[in-house]
PQR file with spaces between the fields and no chain letter, atoms N, CA, C, O and H, PARSE charges and radii, in Angstrom:
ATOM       1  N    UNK     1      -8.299   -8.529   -7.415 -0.4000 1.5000
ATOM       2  CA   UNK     1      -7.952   -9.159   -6.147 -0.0000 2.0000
ATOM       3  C    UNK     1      -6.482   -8.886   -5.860  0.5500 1.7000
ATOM       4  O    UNK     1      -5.578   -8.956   -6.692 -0.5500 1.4000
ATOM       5  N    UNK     2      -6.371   -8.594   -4.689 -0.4000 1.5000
ATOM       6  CA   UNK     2      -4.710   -8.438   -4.068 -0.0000 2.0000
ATOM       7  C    UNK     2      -4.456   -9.743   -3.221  0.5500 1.7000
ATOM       8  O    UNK     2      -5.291  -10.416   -2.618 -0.5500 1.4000
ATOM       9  H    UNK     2      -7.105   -8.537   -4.012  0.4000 1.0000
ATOM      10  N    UNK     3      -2.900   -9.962   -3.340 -0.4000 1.5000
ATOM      11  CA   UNK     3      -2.229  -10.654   -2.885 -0.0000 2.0000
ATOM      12  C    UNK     3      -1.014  -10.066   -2.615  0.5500 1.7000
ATOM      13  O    UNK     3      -0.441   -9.200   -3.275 -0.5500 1.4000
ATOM      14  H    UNK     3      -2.221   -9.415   -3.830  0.4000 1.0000
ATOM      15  N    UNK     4      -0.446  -10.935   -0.955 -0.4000 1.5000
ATOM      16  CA   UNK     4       0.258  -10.501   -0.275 -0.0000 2.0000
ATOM      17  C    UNK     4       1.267  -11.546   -0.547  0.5500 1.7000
ATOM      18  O    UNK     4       0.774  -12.654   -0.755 -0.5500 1.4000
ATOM      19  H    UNK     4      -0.912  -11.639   -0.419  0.4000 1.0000
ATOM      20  N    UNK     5       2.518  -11.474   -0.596 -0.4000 1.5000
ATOM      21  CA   UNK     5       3.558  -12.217   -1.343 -0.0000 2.0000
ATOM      22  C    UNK     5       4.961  -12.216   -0.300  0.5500 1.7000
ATOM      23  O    UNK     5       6.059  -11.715   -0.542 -0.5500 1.4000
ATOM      24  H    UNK     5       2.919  -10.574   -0.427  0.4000 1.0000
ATOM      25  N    UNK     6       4.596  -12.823    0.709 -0.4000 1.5000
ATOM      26  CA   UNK     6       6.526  -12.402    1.712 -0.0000 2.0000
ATOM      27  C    UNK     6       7.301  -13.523    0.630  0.5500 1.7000
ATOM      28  O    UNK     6       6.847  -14.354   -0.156 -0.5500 1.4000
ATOM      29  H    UNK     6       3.704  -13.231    0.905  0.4000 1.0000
ATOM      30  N    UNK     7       8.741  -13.096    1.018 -0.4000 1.5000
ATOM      31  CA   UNK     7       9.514  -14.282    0.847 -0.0000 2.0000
ATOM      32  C    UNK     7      11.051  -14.337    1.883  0.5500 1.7000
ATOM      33  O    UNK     7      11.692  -13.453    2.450 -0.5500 1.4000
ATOM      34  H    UNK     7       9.110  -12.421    1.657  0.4000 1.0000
ATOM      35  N    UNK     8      11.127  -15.023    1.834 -0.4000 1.5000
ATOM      36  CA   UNK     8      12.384  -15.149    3.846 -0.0000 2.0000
ATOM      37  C    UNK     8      13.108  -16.132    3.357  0.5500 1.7000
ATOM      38  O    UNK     8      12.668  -17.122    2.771 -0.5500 1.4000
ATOM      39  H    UNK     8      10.606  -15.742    1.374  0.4000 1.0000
ATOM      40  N    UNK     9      14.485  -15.823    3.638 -0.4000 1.5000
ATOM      41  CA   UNK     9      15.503  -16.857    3.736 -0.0000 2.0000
ATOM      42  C    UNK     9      16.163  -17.465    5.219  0.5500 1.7000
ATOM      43  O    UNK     9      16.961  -16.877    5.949 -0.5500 1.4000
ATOM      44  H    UNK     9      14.843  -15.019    4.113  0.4000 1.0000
ATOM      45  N    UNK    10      15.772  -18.359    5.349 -0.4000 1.5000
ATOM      46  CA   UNK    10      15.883  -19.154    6.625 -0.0000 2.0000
ATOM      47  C    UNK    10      17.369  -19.086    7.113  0.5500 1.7000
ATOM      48  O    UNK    10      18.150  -18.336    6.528 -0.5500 1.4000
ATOM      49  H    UNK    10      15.123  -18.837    4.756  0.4000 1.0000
ATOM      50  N    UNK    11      17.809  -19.910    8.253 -0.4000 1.5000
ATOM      51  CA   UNK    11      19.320  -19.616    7.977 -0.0000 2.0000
ATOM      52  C    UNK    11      20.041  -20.657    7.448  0.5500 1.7000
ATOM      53  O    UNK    11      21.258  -20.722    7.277 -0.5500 1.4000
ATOM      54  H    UNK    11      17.174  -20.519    8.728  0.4000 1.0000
ATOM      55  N    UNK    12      18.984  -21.663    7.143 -0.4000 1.5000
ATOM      56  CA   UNK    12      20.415  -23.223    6.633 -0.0000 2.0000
ATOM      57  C    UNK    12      19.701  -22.015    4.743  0.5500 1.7000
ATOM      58  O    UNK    12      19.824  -22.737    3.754 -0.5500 1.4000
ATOM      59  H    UNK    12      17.996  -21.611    7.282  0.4000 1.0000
ATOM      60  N    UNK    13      19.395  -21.257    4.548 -0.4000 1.5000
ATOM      61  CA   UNK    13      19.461  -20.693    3.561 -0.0000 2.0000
ATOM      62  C    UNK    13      18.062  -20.931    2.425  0.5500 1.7000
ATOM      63  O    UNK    13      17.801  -20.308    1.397 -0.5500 1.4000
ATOM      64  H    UNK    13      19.295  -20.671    5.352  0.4000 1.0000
ATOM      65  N    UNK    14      17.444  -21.896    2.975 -0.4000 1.5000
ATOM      66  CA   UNK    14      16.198  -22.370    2.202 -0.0000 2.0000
ATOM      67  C    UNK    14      15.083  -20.996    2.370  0.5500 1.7000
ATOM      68  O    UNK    14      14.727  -20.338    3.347 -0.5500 1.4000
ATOM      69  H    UNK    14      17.656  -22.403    3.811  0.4000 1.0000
ATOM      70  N    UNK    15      14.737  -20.939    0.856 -0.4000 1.5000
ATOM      71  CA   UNK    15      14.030  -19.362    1.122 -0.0000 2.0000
ATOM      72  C    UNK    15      12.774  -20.045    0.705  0.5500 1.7000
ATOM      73  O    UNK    15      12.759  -20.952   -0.127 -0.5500 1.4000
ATOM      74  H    UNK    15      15.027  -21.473    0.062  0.4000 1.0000
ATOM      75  N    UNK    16      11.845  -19.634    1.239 -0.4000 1.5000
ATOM      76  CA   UNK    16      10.480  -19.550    2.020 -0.0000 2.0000
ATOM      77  C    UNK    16       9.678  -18.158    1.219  0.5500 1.7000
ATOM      78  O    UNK    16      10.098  -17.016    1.034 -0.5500 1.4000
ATOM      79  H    UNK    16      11.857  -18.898    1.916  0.4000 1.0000
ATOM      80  N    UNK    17       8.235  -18.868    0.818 -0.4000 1.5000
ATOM      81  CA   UNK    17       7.533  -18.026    0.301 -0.0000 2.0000
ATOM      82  C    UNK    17       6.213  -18.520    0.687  0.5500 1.7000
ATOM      83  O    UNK    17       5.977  -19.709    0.901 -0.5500 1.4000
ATOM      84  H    UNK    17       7.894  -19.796    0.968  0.4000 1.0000
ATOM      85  N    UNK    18       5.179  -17.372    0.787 -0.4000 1.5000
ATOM      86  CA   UNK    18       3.918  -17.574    1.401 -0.0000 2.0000
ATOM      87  C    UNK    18       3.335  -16.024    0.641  0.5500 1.7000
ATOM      88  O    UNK    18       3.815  -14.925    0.360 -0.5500 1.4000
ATOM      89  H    UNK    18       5.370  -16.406    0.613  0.4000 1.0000
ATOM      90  N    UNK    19       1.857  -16.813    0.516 -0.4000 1.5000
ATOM      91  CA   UNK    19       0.983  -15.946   -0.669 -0.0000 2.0000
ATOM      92  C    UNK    19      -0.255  -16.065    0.816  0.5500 1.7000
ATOM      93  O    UNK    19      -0.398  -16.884    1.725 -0.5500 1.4000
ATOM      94  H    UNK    19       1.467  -17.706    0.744  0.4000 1.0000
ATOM      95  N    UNK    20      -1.023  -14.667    0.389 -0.4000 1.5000
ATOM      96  CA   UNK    20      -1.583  -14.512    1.412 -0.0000 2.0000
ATOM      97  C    UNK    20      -2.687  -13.674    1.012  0.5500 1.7000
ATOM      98  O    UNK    20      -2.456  -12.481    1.209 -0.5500 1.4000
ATOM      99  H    UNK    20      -0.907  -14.002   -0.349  0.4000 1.0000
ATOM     100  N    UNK    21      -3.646  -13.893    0.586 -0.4000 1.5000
ATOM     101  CA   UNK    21      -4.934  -13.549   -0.437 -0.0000 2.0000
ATOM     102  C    UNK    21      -5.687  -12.145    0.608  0.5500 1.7000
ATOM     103  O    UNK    21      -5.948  -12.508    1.755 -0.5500 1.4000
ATOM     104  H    UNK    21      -3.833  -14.862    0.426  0.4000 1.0000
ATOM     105  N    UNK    22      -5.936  -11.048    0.367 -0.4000 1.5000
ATOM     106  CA   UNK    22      -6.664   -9.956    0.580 -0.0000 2.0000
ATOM     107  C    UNK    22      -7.874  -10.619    1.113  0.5500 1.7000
ATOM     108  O    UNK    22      -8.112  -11.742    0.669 -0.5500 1.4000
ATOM     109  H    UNK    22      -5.724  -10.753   -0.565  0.4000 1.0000
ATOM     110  N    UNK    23      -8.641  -10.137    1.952 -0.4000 1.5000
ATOM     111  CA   UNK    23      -9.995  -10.331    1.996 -0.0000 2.0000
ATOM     112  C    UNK    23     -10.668   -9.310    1.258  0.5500 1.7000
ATOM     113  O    UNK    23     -10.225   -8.280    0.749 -0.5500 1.4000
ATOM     114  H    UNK    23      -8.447   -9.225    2.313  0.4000 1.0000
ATOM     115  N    UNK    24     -11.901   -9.822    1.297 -0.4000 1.5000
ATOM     116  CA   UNK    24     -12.717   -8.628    0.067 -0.0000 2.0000
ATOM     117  C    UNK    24     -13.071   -7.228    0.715  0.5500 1.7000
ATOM     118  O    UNK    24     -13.249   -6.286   -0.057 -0.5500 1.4000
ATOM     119  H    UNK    24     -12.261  -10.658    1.710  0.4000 1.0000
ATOM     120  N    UNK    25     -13.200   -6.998    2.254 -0.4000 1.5000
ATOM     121  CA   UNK    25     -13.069   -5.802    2.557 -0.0000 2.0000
ATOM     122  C    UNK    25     -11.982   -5.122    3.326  0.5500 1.7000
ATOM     123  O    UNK    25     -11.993   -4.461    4.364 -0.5500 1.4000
ATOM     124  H    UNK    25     -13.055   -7.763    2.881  0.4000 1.0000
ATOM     125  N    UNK    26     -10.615   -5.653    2.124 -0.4000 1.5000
ATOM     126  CA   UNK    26      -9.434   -4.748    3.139 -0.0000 2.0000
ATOM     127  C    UNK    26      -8.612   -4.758    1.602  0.5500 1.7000
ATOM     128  O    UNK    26      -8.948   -5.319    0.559 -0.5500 1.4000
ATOM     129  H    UNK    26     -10.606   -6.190    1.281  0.4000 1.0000
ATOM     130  N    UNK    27      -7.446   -3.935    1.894 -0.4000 1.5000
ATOM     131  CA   UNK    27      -6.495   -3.635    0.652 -0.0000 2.0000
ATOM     132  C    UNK    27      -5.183   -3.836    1.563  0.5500 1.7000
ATOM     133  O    UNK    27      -5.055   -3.730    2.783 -0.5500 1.4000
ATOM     134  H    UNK    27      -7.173   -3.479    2.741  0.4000 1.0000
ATOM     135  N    UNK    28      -4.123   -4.204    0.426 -0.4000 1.5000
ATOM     136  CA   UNK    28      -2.786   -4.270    0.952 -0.0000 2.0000
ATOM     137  C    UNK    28      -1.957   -3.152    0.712  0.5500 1.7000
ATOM     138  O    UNK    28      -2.249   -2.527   -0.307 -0.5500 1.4000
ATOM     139  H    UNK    28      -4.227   -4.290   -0.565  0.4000 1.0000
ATOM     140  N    UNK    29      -0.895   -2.680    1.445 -0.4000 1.5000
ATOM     141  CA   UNK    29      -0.256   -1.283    0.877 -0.0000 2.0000
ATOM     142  C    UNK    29       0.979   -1.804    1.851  0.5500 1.7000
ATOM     143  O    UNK    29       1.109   -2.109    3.037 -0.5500 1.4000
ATOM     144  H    UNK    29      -0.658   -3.187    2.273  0.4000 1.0000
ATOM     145  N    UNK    30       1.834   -1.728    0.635 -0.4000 1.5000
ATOM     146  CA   UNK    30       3.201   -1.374    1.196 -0.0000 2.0000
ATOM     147  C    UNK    30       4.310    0.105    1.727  0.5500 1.7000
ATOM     148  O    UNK    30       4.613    1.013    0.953 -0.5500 1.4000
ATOM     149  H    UNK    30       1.729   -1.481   -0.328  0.4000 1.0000
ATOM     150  N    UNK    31       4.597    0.052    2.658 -0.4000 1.5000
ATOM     151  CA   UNK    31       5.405    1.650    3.106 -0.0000 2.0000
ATOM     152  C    UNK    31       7.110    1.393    3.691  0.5500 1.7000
ATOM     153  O    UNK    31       7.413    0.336    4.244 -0.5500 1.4000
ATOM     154  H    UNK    31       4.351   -0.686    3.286  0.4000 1.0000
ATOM     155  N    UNK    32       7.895    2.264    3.521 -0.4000 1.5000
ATOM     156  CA   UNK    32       9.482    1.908    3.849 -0.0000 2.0000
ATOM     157  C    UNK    32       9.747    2.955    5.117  0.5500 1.7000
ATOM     158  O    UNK    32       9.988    4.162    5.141 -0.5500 1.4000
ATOM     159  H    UNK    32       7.649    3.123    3.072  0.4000 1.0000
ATOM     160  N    UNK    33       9.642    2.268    5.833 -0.4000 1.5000
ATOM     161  CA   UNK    33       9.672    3.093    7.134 -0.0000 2.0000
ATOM     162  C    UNK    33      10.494    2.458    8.230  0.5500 1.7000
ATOM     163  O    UNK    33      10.378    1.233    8.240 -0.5500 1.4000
ATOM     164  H    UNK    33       9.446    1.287    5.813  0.4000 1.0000
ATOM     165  N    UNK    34      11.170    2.879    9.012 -0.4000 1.5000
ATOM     166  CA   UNK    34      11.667    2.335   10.357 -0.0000 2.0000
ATOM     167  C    UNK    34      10.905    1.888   11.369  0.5500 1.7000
ATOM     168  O    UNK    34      11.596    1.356   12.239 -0.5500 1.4000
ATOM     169  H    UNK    34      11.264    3.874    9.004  0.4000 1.0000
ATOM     170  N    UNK    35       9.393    1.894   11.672 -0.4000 1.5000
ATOM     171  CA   UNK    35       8.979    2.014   12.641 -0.0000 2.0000
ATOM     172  C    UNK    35       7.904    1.810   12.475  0.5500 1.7000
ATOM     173  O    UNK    35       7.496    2.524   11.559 -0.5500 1.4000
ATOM     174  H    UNK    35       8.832    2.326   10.966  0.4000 1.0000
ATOM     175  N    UNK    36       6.548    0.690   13.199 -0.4000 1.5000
ATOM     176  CA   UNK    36       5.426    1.030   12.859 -0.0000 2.0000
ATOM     177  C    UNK    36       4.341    1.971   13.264  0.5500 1.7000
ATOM     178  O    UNK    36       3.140    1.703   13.226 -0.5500 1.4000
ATOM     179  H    UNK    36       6.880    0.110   13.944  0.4000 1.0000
ATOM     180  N    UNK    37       4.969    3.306   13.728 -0.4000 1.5000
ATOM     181  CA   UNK    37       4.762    4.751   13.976 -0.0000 2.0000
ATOM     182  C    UNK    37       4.855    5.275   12.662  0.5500 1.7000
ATOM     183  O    UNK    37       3.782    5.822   12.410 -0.5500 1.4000
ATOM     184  H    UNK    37       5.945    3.523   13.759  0.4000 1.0000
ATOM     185  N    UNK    38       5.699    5.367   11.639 -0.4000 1.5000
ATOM     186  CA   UNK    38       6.483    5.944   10.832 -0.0000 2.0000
ATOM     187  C    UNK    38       5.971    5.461    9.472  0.5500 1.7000
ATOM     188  O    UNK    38       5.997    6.091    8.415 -0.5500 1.4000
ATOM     189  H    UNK    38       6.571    4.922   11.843  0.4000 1.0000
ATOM     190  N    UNK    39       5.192    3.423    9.833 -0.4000 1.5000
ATOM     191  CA   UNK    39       4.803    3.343    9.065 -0.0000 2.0000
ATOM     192  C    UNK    39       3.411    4.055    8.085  0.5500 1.7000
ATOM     193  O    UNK    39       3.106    4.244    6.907 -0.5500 1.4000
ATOM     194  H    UNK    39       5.171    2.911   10.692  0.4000 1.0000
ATOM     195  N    UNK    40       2.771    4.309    9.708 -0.4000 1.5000
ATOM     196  CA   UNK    40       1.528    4.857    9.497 -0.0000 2.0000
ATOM     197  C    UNK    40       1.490    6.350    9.135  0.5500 1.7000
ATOM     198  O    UNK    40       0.624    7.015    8.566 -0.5500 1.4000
ATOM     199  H    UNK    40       3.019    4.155   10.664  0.4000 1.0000
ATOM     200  N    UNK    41       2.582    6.645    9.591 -0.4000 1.5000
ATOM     201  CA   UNK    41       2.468    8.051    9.232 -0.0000 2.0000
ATOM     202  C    UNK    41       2.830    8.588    7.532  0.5500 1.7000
ATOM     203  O    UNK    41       2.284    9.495    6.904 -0.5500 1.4000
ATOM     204  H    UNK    41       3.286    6.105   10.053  0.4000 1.0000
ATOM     205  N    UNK    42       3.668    7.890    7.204 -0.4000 1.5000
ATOM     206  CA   UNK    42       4.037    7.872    5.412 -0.0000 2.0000
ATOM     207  C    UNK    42       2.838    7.122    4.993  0.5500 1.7000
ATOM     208  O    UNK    42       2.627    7.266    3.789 -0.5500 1.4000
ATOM     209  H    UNK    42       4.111    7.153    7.714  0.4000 1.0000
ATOM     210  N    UNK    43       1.619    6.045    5.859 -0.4000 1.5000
ATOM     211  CA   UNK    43       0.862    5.882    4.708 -0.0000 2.0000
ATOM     212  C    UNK    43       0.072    6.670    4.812  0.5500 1.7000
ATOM     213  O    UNK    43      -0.403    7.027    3.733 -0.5500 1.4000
ATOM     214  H    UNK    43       1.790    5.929    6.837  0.4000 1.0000
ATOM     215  N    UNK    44      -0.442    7.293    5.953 -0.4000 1.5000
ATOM     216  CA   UNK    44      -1.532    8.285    6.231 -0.0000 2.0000
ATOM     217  C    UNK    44      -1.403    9.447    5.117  0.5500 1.7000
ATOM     218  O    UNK    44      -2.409    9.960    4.628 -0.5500 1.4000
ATOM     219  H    UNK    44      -0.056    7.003    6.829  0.4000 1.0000
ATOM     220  N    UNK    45       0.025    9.860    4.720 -0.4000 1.5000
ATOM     221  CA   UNK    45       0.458   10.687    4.214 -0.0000 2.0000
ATOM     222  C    UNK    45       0.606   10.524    2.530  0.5500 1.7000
ATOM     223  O    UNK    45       0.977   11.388    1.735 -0.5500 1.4000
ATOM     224  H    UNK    45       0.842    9.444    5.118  0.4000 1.0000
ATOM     225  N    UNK    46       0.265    9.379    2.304 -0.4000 1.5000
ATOM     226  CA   UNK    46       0.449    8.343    1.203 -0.0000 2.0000
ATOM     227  C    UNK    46      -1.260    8.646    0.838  0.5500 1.7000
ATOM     228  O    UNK    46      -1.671    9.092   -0.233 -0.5500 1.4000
ATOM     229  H    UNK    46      -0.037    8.678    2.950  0.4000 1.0000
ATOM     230  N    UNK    47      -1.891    8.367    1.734 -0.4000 1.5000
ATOM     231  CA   UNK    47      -3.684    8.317    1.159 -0.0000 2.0000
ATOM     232  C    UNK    47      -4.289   10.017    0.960  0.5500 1.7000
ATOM     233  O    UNK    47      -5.023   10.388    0.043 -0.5500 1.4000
ATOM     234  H    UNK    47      -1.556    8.005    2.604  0.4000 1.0000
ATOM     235  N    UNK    48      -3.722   10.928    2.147 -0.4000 1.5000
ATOM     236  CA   UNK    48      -3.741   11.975    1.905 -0.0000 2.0000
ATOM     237  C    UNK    48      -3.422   12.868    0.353  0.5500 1.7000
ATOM     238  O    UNK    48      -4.165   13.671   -0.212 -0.5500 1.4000
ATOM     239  H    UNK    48      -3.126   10.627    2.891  0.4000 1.0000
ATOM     240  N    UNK    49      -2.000   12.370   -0.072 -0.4000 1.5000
ATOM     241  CA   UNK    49      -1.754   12.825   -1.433 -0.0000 2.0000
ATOM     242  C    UNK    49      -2.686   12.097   -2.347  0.5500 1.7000
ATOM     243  O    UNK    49      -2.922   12.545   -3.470 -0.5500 1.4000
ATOM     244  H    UNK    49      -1.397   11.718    0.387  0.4000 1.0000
ATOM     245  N    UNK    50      -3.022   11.407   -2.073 -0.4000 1.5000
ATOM     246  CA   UNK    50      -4.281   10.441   -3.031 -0.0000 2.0000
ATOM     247  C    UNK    50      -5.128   10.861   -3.293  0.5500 1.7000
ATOM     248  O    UNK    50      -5.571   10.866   -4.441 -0.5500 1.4000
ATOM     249  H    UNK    50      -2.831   11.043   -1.162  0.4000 1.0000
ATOM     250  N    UNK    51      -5.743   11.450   -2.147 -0.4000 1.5000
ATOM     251  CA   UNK    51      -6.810   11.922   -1.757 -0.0000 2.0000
ATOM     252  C    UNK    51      -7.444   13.190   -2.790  0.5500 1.7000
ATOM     253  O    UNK    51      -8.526   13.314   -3.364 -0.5500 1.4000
ATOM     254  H    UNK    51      -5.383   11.446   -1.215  0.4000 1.0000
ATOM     255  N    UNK    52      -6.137   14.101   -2.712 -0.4000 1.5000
ATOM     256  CA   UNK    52      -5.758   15.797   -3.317 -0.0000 2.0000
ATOM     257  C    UNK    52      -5.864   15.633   -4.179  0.5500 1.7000
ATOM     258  O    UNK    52      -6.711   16.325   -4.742 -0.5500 1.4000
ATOM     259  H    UNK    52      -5.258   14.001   -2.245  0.4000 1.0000
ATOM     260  N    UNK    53      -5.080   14.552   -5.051 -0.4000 1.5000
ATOM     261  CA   UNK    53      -4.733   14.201   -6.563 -0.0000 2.0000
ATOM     262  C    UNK    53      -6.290   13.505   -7.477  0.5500 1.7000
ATOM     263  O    UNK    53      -6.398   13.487   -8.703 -0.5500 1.4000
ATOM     264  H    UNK    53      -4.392   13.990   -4.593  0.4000 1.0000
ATOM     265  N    UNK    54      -7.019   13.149   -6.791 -0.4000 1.5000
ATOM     266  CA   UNK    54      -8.161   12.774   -6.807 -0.0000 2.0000
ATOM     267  C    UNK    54      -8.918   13.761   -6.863  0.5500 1.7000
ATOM     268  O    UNK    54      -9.845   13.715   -7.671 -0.5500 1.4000
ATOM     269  H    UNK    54      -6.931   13.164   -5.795  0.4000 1.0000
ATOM     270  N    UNK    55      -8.762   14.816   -6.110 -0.4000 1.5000
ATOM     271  CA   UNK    55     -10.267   15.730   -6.054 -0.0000 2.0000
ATOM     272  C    UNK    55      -9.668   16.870   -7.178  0.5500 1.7000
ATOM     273  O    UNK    55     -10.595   17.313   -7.855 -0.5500 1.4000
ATOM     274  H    UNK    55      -8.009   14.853   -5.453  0.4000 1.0000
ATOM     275  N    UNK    56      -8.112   17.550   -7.601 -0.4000 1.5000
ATOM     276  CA   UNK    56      -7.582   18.018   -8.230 -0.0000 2.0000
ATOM     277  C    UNK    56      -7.912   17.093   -9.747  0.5500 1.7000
ATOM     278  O    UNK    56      -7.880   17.917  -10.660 -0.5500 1.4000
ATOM     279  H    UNK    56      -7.359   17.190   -7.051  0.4000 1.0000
ATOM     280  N    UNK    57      -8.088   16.268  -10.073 -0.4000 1.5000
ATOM     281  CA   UNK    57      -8.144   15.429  -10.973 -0.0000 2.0000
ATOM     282  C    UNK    57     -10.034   16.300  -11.402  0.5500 1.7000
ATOM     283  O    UNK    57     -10.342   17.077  -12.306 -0.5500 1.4000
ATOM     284  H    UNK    57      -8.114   15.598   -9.331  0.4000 1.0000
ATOM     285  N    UNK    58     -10.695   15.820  -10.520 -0.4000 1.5000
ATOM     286  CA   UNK    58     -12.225   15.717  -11.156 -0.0000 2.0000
ATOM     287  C    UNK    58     -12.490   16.858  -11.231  0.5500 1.7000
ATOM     288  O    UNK    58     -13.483   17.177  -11.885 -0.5500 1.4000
ATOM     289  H    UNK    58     -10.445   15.189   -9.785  0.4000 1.0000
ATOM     290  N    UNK    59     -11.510   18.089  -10.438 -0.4000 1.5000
ATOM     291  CA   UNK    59     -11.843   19.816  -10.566 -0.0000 2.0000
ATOM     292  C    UNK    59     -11.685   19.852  -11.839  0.5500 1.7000
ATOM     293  O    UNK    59     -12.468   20.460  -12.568 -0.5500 1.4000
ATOM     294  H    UNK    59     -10.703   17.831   -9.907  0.4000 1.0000
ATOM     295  N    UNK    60     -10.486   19.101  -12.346 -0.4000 1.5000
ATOM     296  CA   UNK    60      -9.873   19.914  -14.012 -0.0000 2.0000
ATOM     297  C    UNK    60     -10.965   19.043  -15.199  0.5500 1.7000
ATOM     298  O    UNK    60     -11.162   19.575  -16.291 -0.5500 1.4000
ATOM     299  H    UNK    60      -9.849   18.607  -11.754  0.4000 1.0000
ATOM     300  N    UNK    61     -11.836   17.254  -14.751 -0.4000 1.5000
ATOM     301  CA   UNK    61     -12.596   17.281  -15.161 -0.0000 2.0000
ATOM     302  C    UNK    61     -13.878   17.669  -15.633  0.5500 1.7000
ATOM     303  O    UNK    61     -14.374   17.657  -16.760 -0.5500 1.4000
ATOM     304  H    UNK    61     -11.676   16.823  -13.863  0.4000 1.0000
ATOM     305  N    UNK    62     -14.416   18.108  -14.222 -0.4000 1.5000
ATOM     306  CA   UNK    62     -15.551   19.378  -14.075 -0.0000 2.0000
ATOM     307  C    UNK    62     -15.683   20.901  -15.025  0.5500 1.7000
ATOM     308  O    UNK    62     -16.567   21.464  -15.671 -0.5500 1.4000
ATOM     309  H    UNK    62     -14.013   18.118  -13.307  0.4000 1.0000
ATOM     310  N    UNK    63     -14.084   21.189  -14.631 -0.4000 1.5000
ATOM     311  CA   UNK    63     -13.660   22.569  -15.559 -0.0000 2.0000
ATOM     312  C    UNK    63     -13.711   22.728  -17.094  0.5500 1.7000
ATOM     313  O    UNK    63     -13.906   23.821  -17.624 -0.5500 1.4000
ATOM     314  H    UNK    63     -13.366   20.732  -14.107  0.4000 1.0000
ATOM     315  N    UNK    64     -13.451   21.126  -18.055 -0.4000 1.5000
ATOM     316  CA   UNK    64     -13.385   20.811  -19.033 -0.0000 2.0000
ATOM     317  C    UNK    64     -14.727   20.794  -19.713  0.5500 1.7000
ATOM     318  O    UNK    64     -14.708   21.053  -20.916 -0.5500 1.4000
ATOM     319  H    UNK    64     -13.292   20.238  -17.624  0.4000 1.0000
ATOM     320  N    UNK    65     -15.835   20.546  -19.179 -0.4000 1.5000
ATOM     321  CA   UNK    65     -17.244   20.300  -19.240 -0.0000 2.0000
ATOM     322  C    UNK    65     -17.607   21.505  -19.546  0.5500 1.7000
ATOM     323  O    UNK    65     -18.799   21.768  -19.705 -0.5500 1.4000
ATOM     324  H    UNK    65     -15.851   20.336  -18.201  0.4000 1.0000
């Protein structure tokens, strides 16, 4: 299970935290981006390398066999 975890400091300085539980058909992913254009595009780019590293992974398993 994932959990989503902010934490914020107010301005009289009292910092603030809130937990925020995944539902069962979604995932959380964090990205460092300027923009939520920019965000999507580093994660798009984020699942993509995933993606490669994944199918490169089960080729060299396959190959081993």
């Amino acid at each position: 299970m994932q959990y989503l975890i902010r934490q914020f400091k107010d301005s009289t300085g009292h910092i603030h935290i809130d937990i925020e539980k995944a539902r069962n058909n979604e995932t959380l992913s964090i990205v460092e981006a300027e923009s939520k254009e920019e965000a999507l595009k580093v994660y798009k780019t984020q699942q993509y390398l995933m993606s490669v590293a994944e199918k490169l992974k089960k080729s060299r398993s396959e190959q081993n066999d």
